[in-house]
N, C-alpha and C positions, 0 to 999 in steps of 0.2 A: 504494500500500500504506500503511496506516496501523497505527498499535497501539490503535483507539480501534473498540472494539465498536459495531456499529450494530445496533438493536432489530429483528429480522424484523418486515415490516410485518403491521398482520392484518387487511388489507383488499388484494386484487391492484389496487385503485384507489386505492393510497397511493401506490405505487410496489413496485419487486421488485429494487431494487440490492443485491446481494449484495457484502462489503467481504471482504476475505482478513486475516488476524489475523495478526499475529507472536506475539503473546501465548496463553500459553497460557489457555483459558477457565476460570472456576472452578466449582467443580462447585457445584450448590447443593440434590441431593438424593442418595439412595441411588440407584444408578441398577441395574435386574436384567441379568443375562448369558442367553446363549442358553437356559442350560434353565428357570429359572422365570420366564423373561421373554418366552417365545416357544412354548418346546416344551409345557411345561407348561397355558398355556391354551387354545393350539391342541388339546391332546392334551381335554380336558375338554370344548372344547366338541364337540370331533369324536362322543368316545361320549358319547354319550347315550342317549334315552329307546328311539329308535327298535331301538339292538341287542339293549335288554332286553324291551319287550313286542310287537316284532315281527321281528324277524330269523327265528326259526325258523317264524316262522307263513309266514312268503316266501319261505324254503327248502321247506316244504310246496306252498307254492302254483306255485312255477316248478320246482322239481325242483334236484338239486342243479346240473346243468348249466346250464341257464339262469340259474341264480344265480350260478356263476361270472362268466359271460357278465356279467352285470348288475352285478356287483363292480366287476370291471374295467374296465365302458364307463361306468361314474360317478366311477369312481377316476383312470379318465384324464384326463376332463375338470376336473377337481381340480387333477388333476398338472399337466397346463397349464396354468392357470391361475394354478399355484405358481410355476411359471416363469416367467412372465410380471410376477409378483408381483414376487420376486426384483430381475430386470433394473429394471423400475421404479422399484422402494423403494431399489436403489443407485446410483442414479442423483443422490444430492443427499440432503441434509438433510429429512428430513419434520415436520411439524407438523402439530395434532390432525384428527380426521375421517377414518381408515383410509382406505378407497378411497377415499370421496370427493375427499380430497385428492388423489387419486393420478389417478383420471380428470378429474376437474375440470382439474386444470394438462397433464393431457394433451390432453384433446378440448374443451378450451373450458368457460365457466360454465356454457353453459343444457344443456350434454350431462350435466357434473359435476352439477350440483343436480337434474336430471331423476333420473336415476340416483341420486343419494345421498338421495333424497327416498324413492323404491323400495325400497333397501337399509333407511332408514329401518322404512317398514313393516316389509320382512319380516324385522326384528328384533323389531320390537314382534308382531306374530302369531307370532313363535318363541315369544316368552316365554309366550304364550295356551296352544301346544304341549306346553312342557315346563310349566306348571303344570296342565297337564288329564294327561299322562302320572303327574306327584307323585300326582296324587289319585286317576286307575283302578289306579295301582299299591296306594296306600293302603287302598284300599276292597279289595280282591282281598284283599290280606292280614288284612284286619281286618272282613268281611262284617256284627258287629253293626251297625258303622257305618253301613251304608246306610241311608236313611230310605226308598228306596222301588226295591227291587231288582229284580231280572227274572229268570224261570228259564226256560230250553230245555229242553225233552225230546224234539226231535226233531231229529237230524241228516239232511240230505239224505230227509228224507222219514220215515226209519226210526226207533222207538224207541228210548233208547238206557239203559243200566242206571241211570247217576247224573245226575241232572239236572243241565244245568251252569247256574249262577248268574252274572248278569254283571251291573256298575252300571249304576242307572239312569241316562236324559239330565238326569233334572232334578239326582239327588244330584252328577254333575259340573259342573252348572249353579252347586249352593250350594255345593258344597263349594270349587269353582275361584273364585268371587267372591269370597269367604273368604279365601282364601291369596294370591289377588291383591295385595287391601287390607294385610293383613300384611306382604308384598313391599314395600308402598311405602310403609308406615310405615319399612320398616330401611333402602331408598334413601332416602328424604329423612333417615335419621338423618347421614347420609357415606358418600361412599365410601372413607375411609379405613378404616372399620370392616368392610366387604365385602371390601376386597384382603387385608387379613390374615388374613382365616376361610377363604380362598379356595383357598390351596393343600391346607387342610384337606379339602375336598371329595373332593382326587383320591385320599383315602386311602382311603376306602370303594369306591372305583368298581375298586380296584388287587386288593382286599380279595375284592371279589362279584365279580372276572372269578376269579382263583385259587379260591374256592370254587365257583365255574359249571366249570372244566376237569378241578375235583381229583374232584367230584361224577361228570363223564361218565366219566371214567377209572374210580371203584370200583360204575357202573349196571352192572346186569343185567337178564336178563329180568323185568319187569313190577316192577323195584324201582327205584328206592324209586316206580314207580302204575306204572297199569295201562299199556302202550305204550308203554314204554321198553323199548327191546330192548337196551341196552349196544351199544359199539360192535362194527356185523355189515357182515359183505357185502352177507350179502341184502338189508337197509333198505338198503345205499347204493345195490343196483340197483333194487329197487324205484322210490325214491326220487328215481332220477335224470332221470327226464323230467319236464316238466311234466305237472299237474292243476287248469290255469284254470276255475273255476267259478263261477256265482250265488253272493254271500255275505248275509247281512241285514249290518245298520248296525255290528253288532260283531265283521264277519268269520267268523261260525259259518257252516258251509255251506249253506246252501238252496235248493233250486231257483226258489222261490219270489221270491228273494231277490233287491233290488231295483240291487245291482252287479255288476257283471261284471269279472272280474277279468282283467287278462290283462299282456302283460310290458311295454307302454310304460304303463299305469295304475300299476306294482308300481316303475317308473321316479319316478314322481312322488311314490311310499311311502316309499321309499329315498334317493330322494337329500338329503333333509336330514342322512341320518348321515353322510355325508360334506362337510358345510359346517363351518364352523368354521375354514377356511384364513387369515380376516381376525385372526383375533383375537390374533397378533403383531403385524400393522399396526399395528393398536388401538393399540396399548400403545407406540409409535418413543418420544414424546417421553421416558418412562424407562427407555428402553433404553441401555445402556454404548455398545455399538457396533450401531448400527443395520443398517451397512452390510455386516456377519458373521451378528450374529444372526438377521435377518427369511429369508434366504434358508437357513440350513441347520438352522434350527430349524423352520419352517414343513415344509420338503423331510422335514423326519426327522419329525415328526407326518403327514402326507400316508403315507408308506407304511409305517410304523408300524399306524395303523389300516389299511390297505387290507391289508396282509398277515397282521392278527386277523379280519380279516374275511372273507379266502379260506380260511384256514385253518376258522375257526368255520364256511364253510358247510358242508364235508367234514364236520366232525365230526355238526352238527346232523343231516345227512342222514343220518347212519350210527346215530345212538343210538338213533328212536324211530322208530316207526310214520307213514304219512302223515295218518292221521287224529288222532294224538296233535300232531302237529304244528300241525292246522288249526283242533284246538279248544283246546286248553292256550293261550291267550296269553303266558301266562308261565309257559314252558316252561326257561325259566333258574331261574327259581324252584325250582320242580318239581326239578330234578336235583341244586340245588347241594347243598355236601356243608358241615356235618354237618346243617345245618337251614334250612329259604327265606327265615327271616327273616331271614340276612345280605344278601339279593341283595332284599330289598324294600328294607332300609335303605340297602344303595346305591342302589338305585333312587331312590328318594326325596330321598335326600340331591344325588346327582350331579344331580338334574332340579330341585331346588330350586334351585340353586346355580348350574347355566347359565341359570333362570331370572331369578336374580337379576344375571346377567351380561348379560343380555338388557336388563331395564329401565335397568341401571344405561349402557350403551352404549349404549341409542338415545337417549335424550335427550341424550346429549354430541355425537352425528352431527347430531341436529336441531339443537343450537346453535353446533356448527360450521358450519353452512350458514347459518345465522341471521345471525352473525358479521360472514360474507363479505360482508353488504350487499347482496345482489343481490336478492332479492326483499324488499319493504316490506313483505309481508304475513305474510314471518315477524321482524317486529322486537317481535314481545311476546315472543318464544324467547330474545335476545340476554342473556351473562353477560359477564359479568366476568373477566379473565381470575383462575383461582383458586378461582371463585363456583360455587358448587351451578346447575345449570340445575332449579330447581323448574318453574318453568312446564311447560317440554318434560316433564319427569319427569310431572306431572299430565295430561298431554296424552298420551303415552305410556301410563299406566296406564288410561286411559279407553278409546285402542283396546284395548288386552290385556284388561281386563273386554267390551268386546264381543264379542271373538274366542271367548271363554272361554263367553260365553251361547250361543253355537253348538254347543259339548259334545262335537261328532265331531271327535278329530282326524284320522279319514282326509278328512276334506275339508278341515282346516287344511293338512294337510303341503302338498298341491299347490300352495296358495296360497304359501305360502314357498320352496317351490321353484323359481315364477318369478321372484321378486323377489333371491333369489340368483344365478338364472342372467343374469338382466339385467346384475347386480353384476357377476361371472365374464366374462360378454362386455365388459361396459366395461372390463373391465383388460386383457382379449385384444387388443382392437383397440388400445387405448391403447397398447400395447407393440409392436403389429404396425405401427401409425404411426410411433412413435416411430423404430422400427428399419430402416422401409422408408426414411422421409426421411434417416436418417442425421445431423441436422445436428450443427455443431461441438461444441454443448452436451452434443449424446447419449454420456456415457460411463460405463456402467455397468459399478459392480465386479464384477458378477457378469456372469461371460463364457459359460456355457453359455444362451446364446441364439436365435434367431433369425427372422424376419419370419414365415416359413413356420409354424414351432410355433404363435406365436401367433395366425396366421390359422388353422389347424386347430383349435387351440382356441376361438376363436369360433366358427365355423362347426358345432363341438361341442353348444356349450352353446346356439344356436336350433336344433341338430336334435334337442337334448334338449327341449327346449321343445314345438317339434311334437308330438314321441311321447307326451310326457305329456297334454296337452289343447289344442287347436286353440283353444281360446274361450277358456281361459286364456290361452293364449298372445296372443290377439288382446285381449283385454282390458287385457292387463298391458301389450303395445307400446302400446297408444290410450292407456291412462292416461300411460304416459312421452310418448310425442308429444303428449298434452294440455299438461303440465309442460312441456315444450320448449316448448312456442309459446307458454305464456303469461311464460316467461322470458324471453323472447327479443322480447315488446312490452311486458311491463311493467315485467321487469330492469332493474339500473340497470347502464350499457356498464362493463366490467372488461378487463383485459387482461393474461393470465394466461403471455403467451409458449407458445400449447399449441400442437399437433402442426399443426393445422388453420391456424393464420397460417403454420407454416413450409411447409406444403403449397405456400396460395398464394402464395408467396413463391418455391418452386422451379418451381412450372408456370408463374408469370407469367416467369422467367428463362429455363424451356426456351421457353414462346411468344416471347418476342421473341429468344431466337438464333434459332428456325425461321421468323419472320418474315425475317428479318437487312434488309438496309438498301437493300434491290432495291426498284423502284417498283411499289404497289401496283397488284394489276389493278383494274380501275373496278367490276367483280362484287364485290368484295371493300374495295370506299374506304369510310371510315366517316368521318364530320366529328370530327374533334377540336378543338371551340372554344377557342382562347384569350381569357378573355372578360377585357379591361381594365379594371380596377374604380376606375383612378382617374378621380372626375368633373372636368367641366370646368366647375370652381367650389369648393363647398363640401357638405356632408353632415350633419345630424347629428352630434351626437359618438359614440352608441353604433351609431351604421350602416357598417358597412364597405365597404356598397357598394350602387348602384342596387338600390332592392328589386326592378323590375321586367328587371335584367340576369338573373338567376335563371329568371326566369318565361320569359324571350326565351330563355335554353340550353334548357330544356326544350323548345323548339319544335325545336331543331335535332336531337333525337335519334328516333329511331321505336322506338316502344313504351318510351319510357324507357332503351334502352341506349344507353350511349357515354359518354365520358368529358369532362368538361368541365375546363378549367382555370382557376380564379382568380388571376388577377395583381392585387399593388397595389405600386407604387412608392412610396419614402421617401427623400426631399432628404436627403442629409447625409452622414458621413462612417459608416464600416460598423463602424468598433471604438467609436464614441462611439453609434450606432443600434442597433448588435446585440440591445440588451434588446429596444428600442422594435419590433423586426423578428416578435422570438417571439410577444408579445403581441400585434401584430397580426395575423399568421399564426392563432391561436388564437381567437381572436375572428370574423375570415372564414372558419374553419372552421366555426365552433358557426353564424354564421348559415347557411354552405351547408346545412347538414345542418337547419337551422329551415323553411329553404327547398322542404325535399326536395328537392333536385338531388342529384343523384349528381357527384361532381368533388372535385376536390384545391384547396387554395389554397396558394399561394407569395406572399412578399414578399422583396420585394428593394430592398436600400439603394443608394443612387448617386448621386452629386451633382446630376444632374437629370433629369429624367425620358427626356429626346432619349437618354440615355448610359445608363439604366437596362434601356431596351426597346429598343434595340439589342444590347443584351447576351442579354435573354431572348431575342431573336426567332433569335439563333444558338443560342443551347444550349441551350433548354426542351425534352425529351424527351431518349428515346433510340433511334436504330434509327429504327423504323417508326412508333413512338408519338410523335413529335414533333406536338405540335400545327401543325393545316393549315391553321387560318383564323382569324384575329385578328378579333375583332368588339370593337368600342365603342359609345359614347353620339356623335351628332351635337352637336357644341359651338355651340349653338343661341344659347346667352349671352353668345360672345366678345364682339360689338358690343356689345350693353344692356350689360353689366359693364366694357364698357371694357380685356380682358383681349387688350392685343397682344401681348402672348408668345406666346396660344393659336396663330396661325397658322403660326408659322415649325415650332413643335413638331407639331402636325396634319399637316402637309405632309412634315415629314421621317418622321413614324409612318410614313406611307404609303410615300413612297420605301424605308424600310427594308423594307417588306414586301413590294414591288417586286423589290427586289434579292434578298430570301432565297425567292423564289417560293414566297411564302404566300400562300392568296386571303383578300379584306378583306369584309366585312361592317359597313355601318355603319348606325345604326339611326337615325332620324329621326321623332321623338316618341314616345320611352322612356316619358314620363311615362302615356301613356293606352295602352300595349299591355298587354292584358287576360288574364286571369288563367284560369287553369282551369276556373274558372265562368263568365265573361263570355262567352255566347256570341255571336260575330259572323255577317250573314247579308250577301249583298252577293256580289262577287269579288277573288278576289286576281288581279291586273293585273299582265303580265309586258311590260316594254318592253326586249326583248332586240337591244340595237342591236349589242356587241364578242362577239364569240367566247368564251365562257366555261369551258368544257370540258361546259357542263351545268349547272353550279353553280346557277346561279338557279334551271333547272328541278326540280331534285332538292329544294332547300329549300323551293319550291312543295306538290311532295309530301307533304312532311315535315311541313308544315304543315296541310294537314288529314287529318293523321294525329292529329289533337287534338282535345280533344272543343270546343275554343270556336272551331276553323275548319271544323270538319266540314261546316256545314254552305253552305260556300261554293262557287263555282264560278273557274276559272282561265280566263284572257284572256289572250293570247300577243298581242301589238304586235309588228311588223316592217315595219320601213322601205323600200322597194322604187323602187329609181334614177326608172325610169319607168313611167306605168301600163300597157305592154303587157306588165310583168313580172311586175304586181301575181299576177293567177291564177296565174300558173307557178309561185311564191315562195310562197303558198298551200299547193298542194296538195304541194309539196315539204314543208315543215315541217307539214303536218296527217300527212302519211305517215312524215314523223321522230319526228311525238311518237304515231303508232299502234305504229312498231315500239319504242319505248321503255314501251310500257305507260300510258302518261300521257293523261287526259282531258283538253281543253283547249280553246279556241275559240278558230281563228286569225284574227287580222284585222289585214291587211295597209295601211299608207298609206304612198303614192306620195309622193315628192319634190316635184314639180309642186303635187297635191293641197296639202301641208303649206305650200307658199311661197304658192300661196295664200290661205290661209287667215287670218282676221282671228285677232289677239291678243286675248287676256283684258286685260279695262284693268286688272285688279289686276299682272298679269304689265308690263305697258310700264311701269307707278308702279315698281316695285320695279328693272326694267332701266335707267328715268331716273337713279333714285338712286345706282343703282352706276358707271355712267358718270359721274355727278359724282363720286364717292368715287374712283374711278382715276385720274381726271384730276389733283383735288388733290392724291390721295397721288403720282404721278408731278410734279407741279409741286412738288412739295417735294424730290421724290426729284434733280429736274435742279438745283434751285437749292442741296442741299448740295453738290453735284457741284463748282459750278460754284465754288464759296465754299471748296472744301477743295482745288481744283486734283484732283480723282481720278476716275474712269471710275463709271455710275450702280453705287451700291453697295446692297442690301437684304439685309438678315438674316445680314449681316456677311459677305457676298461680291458680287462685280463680275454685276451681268447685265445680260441687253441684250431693248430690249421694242422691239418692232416693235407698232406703235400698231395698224397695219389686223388684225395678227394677233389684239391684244387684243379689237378691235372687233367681228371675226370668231367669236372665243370666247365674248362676249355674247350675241350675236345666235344663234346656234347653241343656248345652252341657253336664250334666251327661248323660242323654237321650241320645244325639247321640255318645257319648262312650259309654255307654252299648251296644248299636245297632251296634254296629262297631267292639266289642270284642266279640258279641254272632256269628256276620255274618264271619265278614274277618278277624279271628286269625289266621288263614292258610295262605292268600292273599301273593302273592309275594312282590305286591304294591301297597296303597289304595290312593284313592282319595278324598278331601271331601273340600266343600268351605271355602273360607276365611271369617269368620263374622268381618265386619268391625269394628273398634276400637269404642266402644260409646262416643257420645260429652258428656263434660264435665265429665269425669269418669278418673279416675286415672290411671296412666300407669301400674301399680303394680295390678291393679283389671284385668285387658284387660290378663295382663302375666296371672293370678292366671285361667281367663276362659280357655287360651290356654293352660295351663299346664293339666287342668283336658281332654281339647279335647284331648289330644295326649298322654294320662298316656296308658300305656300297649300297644302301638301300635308300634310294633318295625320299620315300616320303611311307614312314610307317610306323603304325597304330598297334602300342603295346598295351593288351587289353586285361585286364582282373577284374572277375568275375567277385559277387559274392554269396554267403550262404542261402541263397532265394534265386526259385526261378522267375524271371521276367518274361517270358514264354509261356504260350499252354497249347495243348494240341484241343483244347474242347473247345464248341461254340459257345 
């Protein structure tokens, strides 16, 4: 705990440490309370355009019944989505970019910026909406205006007494480009100037709803126009079923008429009047108390407007006629009392003014995303904190004049109605996540919750999606999966603590307790390399590790899954290493991940390397995930570099892996095994002489499962006592490797055959020399002996070498080098067992055997198996 404020970072790739304050903070603006901070914009952006020039035209068209119906099934998925709101936004501090912020920290960046990208739009095609509603409300009222008008005189076919007049496409065309421009001369003046005029607006809209009610209340028959009947029975039975029909482009009836109107189309007309749930969000960071007001101001606008709006359909139904309904658009007009011009003025005004809440909010969601860093191709967006976002603001007013050159808003509305439902489901799930995982963090003050609401609420808002249009709906997902996947390769990595790490975070916790620590079946064994990254020698300084150890784990996996480990050891002591430990760590991470390998790196400090990997080789993993097979580099250099340490440390690597029954994988000419393009032709040669559980032949496999061994073939070598065994020994292992699936070419040599056989003269040059190097280093080994009074001593312990055994052990791996250089000189890649190290025999003897096994073999795979098979012949 400190008393010293820490700046919230404003990039989730700064860091996300939250500090706890003793201090109380200082306020450094006016901050608003629940009602004009929450309820009050919520409530403005709620009504709008849609209650005044079409509500009763959609009570006409669904009847009042189905309009209920329609209230409520839009009004619900609101309400959940309120809720869901709620539990989220109390959940912690918020900071700019409404939902985005709120999904983004829940479902991850590339979900958040796909989504808030979406939401974007259909903020900016709102503003298009309510500036094309300002101006058909305008022109209605003020018809000289029009430059180039339209008149009906036919309804449904038939005459009718007074021609109705409607605006033309083009006059909404000039007239909304017009008011546009003006829009974004007053945003780019400040928003400072906008929030103060702003509660101004709700005055009119409070104004022309009491003149729309005061009006139905003193109607009568045919007053104040023709089809108004005052409120009657009969209209509300009439009234009350639907009369889906053919309309033209202004909603007039026609048979002719080129839409069909019906209740999931009237779905997609409608439910913008009930959006406007965000625009508390919006506004957290001047809010008093964020975590009081979002939830019961939001909750008290939500059914606030949903219960004017069940009420107003009743009424609508009951006052006028269904054709006064279908052709009057502004039928609120019409009624209100004492004259229409106060319910234009609210019109106009309220539409102007969520208009201008529109431009002024999506440019600040586009440069909050801008912000975050995560895509570079919105960094012309990025402000300041403080700063006007002009850019986005000009970028925003460009789509809203295009939107606006389209003139119909019955094709606007749907289009925003996806891009809000998208909005509405990202917070559903975000909540239905957050609440299913439960983790520690999740504690929101707002307790009327739970997983179920919010899955119902998503699963709401795409079966509203469906209803309204299939190809919108399909459109609007492919555009966000487009955004998703282009965030997700071109993003820069962030990490935001959302729902989705704690997911896998509890499913890899529940897989490894249902694994628990029972031995795996061999149907079920996956190789988990632990790959040794430190060389035997020296590296670059910015290389962590063999470039080609990367390329060699990729072989070990099929189809790319599995887990690889990187290990590197650091000499020294662990509280004076510590730094030197993370930095390295972080460094062999960025190159795995340069590498594409899929794996982890760990570094570990210890005073030397024998002490370091004996340590990892018992407690790296956990349960079942412990790595199963230790793979290195062949220390090819000891001799040329002079490096006697290498041996005693080599021999005991092994031994330890011996003891903890881990199988060993050693690689022998690292430097030339080929890369994912190099491809190799030839075979891979199996000299299976110890019992392995399978291991060599499964890595066989595994191996041309790649595209640079694909196109090889496998060679099975087996040793057989004498030649009347040879066939028997054959067709046994051709029938072992038919019931394991495995392609392969058996070829068997006899004992006999092999003792026959003449040496390779490179192979007896290399056997000469080591037999001299034994001898010496043992004639040294007896004359300290003999000089210090002690029993033979090497690698700072007492052993005992029985000569003819040494000489035996020579001669044994000349044998299978020769037979290794006569068979597979071609081989792409061979294979042959690990012979275990001999007790009591010198480190420097065990190297001198291995050096003569692997003299002349340019690229080969010393394999140890262990006590488990990883194989099985059953389905």
């Amino acid at each position: 705990m400190t008393g010293d404020q820490i700046q919230a970072p404003p990039s989730p790739r700064d860091g996300g440490n939250v500090s706890i304050t003793l201090e109380r903070p200082r306020p450094t603006a006016v901050k608003s309370g629940t009602l004009m901070g929450v309820f009050v914009p919520c409530l403005q952006n709620i009504m709008g355009i849609i209650y005044y020039i079409r509500f009763s035209w959609i009570v006409g068209m669904a009847g009042i019944g189905e309009s209920l119906l329609l209230v409520a099934f839009c009004g619900s998925c609101t309400f959940l989505t309120t809720i869901s709101l709620s539990a989220i936004a109390t959940n912690g501090a918020m900071k700019g970019g409404g939902p985005y912020y709120l999904i983004g920290r829940a479902l991850g960046p590339e979900v958040g910026v796909s989504i808030g990208l979406c939401f974007f739009l259909g903020n900016a095609v709102a503003g298009a909406m309510y500036v094309l509603g300002a101006v058909e409300t305008f022109l209605d009222a003020v018809p000289a205006a029009g430059i180039l008008r339209e008149t009906v005189t036919k309804v449904n076919g038939t005459n009718i007494a007074e021609p109705i007049t409607r605006p033309s496409l083009h006059d909404l065309q000039i007239y909304g480009i017009v008011v546009t421009i003006l829009l974004c001369f007053i945003v780019f003046g400040g928003v400072k100037m906008i929030n103060r005029v702003a509660p101004a607006f709700l005055v009119p809209v409070l104004l022309s709803l009491m003149c729309i009610f005061t009006g139905i209340l003193l109607a009568r028959h045919d007053r104040p126009a023709v089809g108004i009947t005052g409120l009657s029975v009969k209209s509300f039975k009439e009234n009350w079923g639907p009369a889906y029909q053919r309309t033209s482009n202004a909603g007039i009836p026609d048979p002719n008429g080129k839409i069909y109107w019906s209740f999931n189309a009237l779905v997609g007309l409608f439910f913008p009047a009930v959006t406007g749930i965000m625009a508390g969000s919006n506004r957290s960071a001047s809010l008093k108390d964020t975590q009081r007001s979002i939830p019961v101001g939001t909750l008290a606008a939500t059914l606030t407007t949903s219960g004017l709006y069940l009420v107003s359909v009743l009424i609508f139904g009951s006052v006028a006629t269904r054709d006064k309904l279908l052709t009057d658009r502004l039928l609120t007009a019409t009624i209100a009392w004492p004259f229409p011009a106060i319910v234009y003025v609210g019109i106009i005004l309220s539409t102007l003014g969520a208009a201008l809440q529109s431009l002024t909010g999506a440019p600040r969601l586009l440069a909050a995303i801008a912000n975050d860093d995560i895509l570079p191709v919105l960094n012309y967006f990025k402000v300041v904190d403080g700063s006007e976002p002009h850019a986005a603001t000009f970028f925003t007013a460009f789509l809203c004049i295009g939107c606006v050159v389209i003139g119909n808003l019955d094709l606007i509305s749907p289009t925003i109605t996806m891009f809000y439902l998208l909005c509405y489901a990202g917070v559903n799930l975000s909540c239905f996540l957050l609440d299913l995982l439960d983790a520690p963090s999740w504690r929101p003050r707002w307790k009327f919750h739970h997983w179920s609401i919010s899955l119902v609420g998503a699963l709401l808002c795409v079966v509203i999606m469906f209803l309204i249009s299939w190809s919108f709906t399909v459109v609007s997902l492919a555009l966000a999966s487009l955004i998703y996947y282009y965030v997700s390769i071109k993003g820069k990595a962030g990490d935001w603590g959302d729902g989705f790490k704690s997911a896998y975070f509890q499913l890899a916790l529940r897989s490894l307790r249902s694994l628990g620590a029972s031995q795996v079946h061999p149907k079920n064994w996956y190789p988990i390399p632990l790959i040794f990254c430190r060389p035997w020698g020296k590296l670059p300084e910015n290389v962590p590790c063999h470039p080609k150890l990367a390329d060699f784990a990729n072989c070990m996996k099929k189809k790319g899954r599995g887990m690889s480990i990187f290990i590197s050891i650091i000499d020294g002591d662990y509280h004076e290493r510590a730094e030197d430990a993370k930095a390295a760590c972080k460094q062999l991470s960025t190159y795995i991940d340069y590498k594409n390998c899929e794996g982890v790196a760990e570094i570990v400090v210890a005073p030397n390397m024998s002490e370091g990997f004996r340590g990892i080789v018992q407690t790296m993993g956990l349960g079942n995930l412990k790595p199963n097979i230790i793979v290195m580099r062949y220390p090819e250099i000891w001799r040329r570099e002079n490096l006697t340490e290498i041996p005693a440390t080599f021999v005991g690597i092994i031994n330890d892996c011996v003891v903890a029954n881990k199988a060993v994988v050693i690689v022998k000419g690292l430097d030339e095994w080929p890369n994912e393009y190099q491809r190799q032709y030839g075979t891979i040669d199996l000299y299976w002489i110890v019992r392995d559980g399978g291991l060599m032949l499964l890595l066989s496999q595994l191996l041309l499962t790649k595209d640079s061994f694909e196109g090889c073939k496998i060679q099975v070598f087996c040793i057989a006592e004498e030649d009347s065994d040879a066939e028997g020994l054959k067709a046994d292992v051709k029938k072992f490797l038919y019931d394991l699936r495995m392609q392969a070419e058996v070829i068997v040599i006899s004992m006999k055959s092999w003792e026959g056989q003449g040496e390779q003269q490179e192979s007896i040059e290399a056997f000469s020399a080591a037999q001299h190097r034994i001898a010496s280093y043992l004639a040294e080994m007896k004359e300290r002996a003999e000089r210090d009074k002690t029993p033979l001593m090497a690698d700072g312990k007492p052993v005992v070498v029985n000569e003819q055994q040494v000489e035996k052990f020579l001669y044994t791996t000349l044998k299978l080098n020769s037979t290794i250089l006569k068979y597979s000189r071609m081989a792409a890649v061979v294979f042959v067992s690990l012979p275990p190290p001999p007790a009591n025999h010198p480190a420097f003897f065990y190297m001198e055997y291995m050096d003569l096994l692997v003299e002349n073999v340019p690229r080969l795979l010393i394999v140890r198996g262990y006590r488990r098979d990883v194989v099985t012949l059953f389905t």
